[in-house]
C-alpha positions as CSV (number, residue, x, y, z in Angstrom):
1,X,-4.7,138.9,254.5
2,X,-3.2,135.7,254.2
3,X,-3.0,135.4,251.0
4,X,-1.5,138.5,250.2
5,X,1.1,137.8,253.0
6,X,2.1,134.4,251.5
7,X,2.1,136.5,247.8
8,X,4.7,139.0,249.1
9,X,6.5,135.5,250.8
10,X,6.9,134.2,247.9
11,X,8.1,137.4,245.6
12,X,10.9,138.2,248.3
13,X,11.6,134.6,247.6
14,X,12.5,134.7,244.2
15,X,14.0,138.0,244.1
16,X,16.4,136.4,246.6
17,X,16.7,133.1,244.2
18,X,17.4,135.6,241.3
19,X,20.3,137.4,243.1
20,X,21.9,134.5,244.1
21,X,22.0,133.3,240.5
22,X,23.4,136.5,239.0
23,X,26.3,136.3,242.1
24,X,27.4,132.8,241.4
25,X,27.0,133.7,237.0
26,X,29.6,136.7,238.4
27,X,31.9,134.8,240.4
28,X,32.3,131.8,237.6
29,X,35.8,132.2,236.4
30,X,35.9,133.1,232.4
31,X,37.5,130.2,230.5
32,X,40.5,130.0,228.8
33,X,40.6,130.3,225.0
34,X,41.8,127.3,223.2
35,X,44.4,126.7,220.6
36,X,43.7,128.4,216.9
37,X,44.6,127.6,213.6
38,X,48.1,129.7,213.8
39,X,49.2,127.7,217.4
40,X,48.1,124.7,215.4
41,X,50.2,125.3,212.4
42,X,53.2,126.4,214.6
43,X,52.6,123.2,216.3
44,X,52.7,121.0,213.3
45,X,55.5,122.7,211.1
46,X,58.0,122.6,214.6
47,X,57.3,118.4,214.7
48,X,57.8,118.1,210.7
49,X,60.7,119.9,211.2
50,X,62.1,117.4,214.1
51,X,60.7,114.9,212.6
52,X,62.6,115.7,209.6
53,X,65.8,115.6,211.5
54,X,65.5,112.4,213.3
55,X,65.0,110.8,209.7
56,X,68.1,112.5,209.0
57,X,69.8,111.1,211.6
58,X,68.4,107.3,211.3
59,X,67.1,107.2,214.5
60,X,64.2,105.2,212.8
61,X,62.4,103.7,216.0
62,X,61.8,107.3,217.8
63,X,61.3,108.5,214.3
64,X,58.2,105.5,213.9
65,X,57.1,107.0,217.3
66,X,57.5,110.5,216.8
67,X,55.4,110.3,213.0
68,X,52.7,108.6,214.9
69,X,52.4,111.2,217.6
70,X,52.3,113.8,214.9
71,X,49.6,111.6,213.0
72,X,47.6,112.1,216.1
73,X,47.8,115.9,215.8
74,X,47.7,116.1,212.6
75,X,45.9,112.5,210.7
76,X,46.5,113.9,207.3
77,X,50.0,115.0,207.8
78,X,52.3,113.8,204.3
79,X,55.1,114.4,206.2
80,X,54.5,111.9,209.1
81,X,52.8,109.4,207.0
82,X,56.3,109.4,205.0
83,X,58.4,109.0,207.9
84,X,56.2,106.0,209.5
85,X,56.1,104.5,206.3
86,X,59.7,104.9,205.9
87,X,60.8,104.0,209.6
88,X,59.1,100.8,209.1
89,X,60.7,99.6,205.8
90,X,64.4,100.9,207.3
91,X,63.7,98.8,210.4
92,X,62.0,95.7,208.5
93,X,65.1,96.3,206.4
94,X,67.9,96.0,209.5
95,X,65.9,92.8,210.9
96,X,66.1,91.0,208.0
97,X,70.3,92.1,207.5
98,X,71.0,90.9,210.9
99,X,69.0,87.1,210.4
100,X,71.1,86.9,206.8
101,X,73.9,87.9,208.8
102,X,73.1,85.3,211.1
103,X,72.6,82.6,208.7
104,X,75.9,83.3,207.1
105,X,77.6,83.0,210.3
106,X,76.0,79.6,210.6
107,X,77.3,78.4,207.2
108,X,73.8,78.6,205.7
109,X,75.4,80.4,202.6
110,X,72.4,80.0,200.5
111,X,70.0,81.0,202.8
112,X,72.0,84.3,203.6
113,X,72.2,85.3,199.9
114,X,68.3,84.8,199.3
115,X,67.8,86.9,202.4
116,X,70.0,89.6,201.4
117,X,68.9,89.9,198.1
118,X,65.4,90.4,199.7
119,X,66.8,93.7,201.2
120,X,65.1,96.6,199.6
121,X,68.2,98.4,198.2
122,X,66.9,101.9,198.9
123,X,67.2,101.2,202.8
124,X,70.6,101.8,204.7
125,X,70.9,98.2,205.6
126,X,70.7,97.7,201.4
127,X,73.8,99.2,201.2
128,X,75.3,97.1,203.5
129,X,73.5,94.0,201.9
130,X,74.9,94.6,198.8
131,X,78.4,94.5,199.9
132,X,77.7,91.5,201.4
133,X,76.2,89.4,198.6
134,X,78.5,89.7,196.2
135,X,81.3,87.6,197.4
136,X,79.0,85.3,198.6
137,X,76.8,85.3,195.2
138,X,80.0,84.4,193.8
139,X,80.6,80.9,196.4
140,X,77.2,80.3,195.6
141,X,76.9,80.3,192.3
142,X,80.3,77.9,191.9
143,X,78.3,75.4,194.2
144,X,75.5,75.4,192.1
145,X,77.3,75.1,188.7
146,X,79.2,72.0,190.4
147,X,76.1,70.4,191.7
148,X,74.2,71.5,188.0
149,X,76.5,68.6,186.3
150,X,77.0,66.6,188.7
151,X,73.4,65.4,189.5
152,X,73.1,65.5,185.7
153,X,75.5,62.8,185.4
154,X,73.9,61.2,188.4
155,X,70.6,61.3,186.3
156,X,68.9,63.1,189.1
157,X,67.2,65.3,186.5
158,X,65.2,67.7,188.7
159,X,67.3,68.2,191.2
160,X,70.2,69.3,188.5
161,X,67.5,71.5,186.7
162,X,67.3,73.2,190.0
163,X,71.2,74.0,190.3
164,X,71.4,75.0,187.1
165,X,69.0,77.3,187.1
166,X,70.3,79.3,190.6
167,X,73.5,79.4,188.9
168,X,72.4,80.5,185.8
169,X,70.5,83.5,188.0
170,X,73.1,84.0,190.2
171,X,75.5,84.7,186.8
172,X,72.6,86.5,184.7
173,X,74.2,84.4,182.0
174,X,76.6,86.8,181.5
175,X,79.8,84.7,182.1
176,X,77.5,80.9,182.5
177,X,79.6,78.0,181.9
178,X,78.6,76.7,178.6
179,X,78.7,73.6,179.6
180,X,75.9,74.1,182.4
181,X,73.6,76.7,180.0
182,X,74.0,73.4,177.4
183,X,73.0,71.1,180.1
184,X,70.5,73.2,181.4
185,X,68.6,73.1,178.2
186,X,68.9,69.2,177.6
187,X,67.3,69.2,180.8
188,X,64.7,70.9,180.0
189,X,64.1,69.0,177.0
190,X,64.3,66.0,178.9
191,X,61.7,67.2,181.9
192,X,59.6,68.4,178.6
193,X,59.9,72.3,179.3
194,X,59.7,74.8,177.2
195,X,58.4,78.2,175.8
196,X,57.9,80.3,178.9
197,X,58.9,77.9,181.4
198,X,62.5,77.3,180.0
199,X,65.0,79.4,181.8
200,X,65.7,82.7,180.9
201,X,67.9,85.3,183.0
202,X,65.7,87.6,185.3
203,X,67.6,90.5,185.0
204,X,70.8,91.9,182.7
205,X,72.9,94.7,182.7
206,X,73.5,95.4,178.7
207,X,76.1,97.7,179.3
208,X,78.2,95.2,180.9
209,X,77.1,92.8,179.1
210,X,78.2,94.4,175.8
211,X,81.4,95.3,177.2
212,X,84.4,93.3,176.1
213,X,85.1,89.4,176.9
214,X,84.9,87.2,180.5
215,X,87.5,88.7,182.4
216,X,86.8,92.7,181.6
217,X,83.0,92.0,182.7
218,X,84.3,90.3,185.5
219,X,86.5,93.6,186.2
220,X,83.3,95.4,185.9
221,X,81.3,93.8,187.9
222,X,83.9,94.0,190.3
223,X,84.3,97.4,190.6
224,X,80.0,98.2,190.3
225,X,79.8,96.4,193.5
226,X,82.9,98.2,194.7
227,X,85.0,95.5,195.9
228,X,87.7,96.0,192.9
229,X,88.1,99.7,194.2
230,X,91.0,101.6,192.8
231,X,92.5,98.2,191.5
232,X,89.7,98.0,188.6
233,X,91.6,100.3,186.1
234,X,95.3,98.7,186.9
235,X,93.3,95.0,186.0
236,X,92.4,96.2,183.2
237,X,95.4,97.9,181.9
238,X,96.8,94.4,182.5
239,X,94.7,92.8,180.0
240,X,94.9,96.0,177.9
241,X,98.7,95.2,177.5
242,X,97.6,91.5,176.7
243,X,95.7,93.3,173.4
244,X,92.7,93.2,174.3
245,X,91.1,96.8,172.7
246,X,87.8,96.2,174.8
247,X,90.2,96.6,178.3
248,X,91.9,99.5,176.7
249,X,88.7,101.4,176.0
250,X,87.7,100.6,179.5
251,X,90.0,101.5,181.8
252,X,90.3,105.4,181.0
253,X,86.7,105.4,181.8
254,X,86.8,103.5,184.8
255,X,90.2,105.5,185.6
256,X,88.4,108.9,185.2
257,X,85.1,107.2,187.1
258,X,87.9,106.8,190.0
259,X,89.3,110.2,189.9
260,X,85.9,111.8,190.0
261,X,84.8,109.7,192.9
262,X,87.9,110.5,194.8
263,X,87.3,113.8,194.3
264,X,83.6,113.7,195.3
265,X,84.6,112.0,198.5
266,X,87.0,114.6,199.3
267,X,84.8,117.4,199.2
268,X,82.1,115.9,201.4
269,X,85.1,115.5,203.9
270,X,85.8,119.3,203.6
271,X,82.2,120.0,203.5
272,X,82.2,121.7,199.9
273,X,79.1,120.7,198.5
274,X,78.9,122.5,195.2
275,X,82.6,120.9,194.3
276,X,81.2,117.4,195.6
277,X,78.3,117.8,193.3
278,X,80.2,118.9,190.0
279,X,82.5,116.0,190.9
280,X,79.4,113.2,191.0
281,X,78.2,115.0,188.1
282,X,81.0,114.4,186.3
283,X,81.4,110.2,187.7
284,X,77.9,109.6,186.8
285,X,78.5,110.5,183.1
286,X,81.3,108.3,183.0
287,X,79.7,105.7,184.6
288,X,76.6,105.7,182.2
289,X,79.2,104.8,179.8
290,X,80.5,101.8,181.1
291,X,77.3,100.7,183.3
292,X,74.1,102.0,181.5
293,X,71.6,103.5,184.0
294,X,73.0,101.5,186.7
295,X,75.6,103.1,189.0
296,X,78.4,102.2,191.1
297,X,78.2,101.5,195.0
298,X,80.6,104.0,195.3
299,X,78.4,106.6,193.5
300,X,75.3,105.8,195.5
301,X,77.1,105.6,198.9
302,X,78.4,108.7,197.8
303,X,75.2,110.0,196.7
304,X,73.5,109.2,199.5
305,X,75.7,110.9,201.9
306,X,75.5,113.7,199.8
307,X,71.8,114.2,200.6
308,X,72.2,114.2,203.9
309,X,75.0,116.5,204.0
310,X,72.6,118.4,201.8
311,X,69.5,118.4,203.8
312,X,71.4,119.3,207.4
313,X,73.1,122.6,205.5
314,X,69.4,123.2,204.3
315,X,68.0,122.9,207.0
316,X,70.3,125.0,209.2
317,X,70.1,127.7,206.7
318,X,66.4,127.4,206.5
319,X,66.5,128.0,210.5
320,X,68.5,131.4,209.5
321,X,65.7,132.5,207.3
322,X,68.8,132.0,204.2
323,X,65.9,130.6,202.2
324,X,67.3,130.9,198.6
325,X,70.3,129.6,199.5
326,X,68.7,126.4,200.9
327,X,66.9,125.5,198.4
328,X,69.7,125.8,195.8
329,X,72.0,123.3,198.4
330,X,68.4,121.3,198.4
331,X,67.9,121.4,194.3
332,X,71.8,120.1,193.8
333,X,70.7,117.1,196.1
334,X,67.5,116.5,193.9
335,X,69.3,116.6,190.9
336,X,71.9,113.8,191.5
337,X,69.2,111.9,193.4
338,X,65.4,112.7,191.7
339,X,64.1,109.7,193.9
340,X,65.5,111.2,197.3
341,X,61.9,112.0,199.1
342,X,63.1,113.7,202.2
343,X,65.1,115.9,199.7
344,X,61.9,116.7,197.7
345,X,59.6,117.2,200.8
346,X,62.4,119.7,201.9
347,X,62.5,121.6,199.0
348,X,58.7,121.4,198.3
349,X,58.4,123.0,202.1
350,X,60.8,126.0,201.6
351,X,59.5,126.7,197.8
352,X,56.6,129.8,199.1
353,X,59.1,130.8,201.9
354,X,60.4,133.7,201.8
């Protein structure tokens, strides 16, 4: 009997065990589903998107934060790889513009050219550097050329080989003093150099360099970096009137180059991108004439602010589901600018929409 009594004990005791299990399995609230792939997606495409604006707008340091929260979503995101890796450069860029700045506000002249020549020129603050060195490239390069044959005379040999050679850079030998190219290379011979360590000039623009005597490559020059501005033709139809044919030939291209450039400028004012576009279309062919491949400062300002007029129309048609007519606004932009990456990733993003 007591066995059986302790049996029965101990079935009503797990029958009781089992119930309460199934009540607390009933009670337990259901979870939540998580995120899927389409919430995902959403997710990502709506930070490209800001992220694309923010580049856009230059705001580089919440752009550097904004790519790296969307690398944490998404660690194989183009997009925000691009955008960190171009926040950084465009920041590096702006610290090193404002120490040049600095050091040219201290009279370190030399210093402030080497650091602005440092600038990548594809960053904003390269625009800006640019304007800056060339009048100061200019200073410099008159130092040197003084220095060059003085300390030659002096017969401090490798101090002069120094000069000379930062002028001769500074110059590209297009307009060097003979006198300091000619001294240069005595030097040389003096100090026992030669072949591939004699001086040679690290970079050249052959269309300018072609083009006419001194004072018209000076004129050109001038107006590449866009300091001559509207002035460029007039100086040259002054020395055109002097007879010299290469001026003459010159200054109706660098005339028309104006006009086109006004033009251009204009139309970004009044918003009319397609006229804008013919309009640079039309500069840069003139340009090629008188500069080679290189272009203007004008031009690439003008270029650049072209693309971002470009990419903020595309994108706010893009938003309105216009999707051929952003990417036609998008393809102008690539065409004048085929390096332009946010351009490209823009276009590359809207190409399967429909």
């Amino acid at each position: 009997m007591l066995f059986v009594s302790a049996l029965c004990a101990a079935v009503v005791a797990a029958l009781a065990s089992r119930a309460i299990v199934a009540r607390g399995w009933e009670a337990a609230p259901a979870e939540a589903p998580g995120p899927d792939l389409a919430d995902f997606t959403a997710e990502r495409k709506g930070r490209e998107l800001a992220l694309s604006r923010l580049v856009e707008e230059g705001r580089w340091e919440t752009v550097e934060r904004e790519a790296q929260a969307l690398l944490d979503l998404d660690p194989i995101s183009e997009v925000a790889r691009a955008a960190l890796e171009r926040s950084r450069e465009e920041i590096d860029a702006r610290d090193r513009l404002e120490k040049a700045l600095h050091l040219l506000e201290e009279g370190r002249e030399e210093d402030a050219l080497l650091g602005l020549l440092a600038i990548p020129e594809a960053t904003e603050a390269g625009t800006r550097a640019r304007v800056e060195a060339g009048p100061l490239r200019e200073r410099v390069a008159r130092r040197a050329r003084a220095d060059c044959l003085g300390l030659a005379r002096a017969g401090r040999h490798e101090e002069a080989l120094r000069r000379c050679r930062l002028h001769l850079d500074l110059t590209c030998g297009e307009e060097a003093d003979p006198a300091v190219l000619q001294r240069q290379r005595w030097l040389e011979r003096k100090l026992g150099l030669a072949g591939d360590a004699a001086w040679s000039c690290p970079q050249r623009s052959v269309a300018i360099v072609e083009a006419g005597g001194a004072d018209v490559r000076a004129i050109l020059r001038a107006w590449e970096r866009g300091e001559a501005g509207d002035h460029a033709a007039l100086r040259l139809e002054r020395l055109a009137e002097k007879g010299d044919a290469e001026a003459a030939r010159h200054a109706e291209a660098v005339r028309e180059a104006e006009i086109r450039l006004r033009e251009a400028a204009s139309s970004l004012l009044d918003g009319e991108l397609e006229r804008a576009y013919r309009a640079l279309g039309q500069a840069a062919a003139t340009e090629e004439r008188l500069l080679g491949r290189r272009r203007s400062l004008r031009y690439l300002e003008l270029s650049e602010r072209f693309a971002r007029l470009a990419l903020k129309r595309g994108l706010e048609l893009s938003e309105k589901r216009r999707f051929r007519e952003a990417r036609e606004i998008l393809r102008l932009a690539a065409e004048l600018d085929p390096s332009n990456l946010d351009v490209l990733r823009a276009l590359w993003r809207l190409e399967d929409a429909e």
